[in-house]
C-alpha positions, -999 to +999 in steps of 0.1 A: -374+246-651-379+208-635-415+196-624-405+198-585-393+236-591-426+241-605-444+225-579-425+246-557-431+279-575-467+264-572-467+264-536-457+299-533-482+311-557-511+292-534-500+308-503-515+344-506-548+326-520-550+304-493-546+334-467-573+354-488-600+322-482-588+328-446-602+362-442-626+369-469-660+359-459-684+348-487-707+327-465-716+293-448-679+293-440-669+282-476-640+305-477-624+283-447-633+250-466-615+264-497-589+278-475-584+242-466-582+227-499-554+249-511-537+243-479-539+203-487-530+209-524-499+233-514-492+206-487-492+178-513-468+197-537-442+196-511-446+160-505-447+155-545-416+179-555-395+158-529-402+122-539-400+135-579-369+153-574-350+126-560-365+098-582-356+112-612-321+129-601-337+162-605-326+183-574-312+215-580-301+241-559-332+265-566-351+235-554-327+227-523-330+265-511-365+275-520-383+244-514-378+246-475-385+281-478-418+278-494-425+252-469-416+278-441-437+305-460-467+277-459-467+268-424-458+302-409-485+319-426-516+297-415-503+295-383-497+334-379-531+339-399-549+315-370-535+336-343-550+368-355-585+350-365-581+333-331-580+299-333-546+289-322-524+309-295-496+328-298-472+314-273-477+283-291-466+298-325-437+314-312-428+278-302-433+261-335-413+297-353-381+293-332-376+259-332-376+265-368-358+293-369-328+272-344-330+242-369-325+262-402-297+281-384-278+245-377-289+234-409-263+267-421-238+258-399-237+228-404-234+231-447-207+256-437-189+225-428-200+199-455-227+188-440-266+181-448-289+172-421-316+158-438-348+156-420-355+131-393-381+109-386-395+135-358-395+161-382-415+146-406-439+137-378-437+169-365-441+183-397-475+159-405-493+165-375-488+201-381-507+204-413-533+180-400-537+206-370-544+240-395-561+220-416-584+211-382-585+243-367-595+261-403-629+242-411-634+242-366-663+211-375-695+222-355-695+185-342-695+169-309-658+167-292-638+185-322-629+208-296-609+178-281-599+166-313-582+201-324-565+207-287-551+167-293-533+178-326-523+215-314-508+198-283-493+167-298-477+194-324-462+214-299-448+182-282-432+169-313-419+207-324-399+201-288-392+163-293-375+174-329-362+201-319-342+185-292-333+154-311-318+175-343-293+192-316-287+156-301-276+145-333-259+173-346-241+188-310-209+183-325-218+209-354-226+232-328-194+231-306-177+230-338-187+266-347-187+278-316-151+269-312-144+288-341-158+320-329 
């Protein structure tokens, strides 16, 4: 097995730890801080099994499938874990879920017919100020105007999950009335 499968496998493995910091209390909110730290390290392998993988002509198809998975399995988690310790609401999850949920479902359609669609800029963005928001709304700073701060990245979030969302089927319309032609 490659270095980016591992980091991948890696990710995975951090995910129920990183939910067990999130609920397990062991004082002076340490759990969230360490909570936090595994997020950023399981954040960082995604960002490292990517650039390796490609540098060194190492992708395979374990990596194509489960690496977006584990990404999935990442982000889904914190953000369902900081509904139910309520720091993030739900309508907004839901939002951020099914936009993933449309853009994996063109991203099958459209490998039905040949075609990758890699990730675009706004998904990457998207994607960043994502992680910067749980990472935010984890530790919830006891300092002046972080209340601001953490709205700012929840909202710009959700913006850019709509901006991407709508730009991927911009982009990609064709794949879409493609297969629905063929229903």
């Amino acid at each position: 097995m490659n270095l980016p499968n591992k980091l991948t496998i890696l990710r995975i493995v951090i995910i129920p730890l990183f939910v067990l910091f999130l609920y397990v209390d062991i004082g002076d909110n340490i759990n969230l801080y360490i909570a936090a730290l595994l997020f950023i390290v399981a954040s960082l392998t995604d960002l490292l099994d990517g650039k390796i993988a490609r540098k060194y002509n190492l992708v395979t198809n374990f990596g194509k499938f489960m690496d977006p998975l584990a990404d999935k399995l990442l982000v889904c988690s914190a953000l369902i874990a900081l509904v139910d310790i309520e720091k993030l609401a739900g309508w907004i999850v839901i939002i951020i879920i099914s936009r993933d949920f449309i853009i994996n479902g063109l991203r099958v359609l459209a490998a039905d017919n040949g075609i990758v669609i890699a990730a675009s800029y706004w998904g990457k963005l998207k994607t960043t100020c994502q992680m910067i928001m749980i990472v935010l709304l984890i530790v919830d700073l006891d300092i002046p105007y972080m209340y601001i701060i953490n709205n700012f990245f929840v909202y710009v979030a959700l913006i850019l999950t709509i901006i991407s969302l709508f730009d991927y089927i911009y982009k990609n319309y064709k794949i879409l009335m493609k297969s629905t032609n063929n229903v």
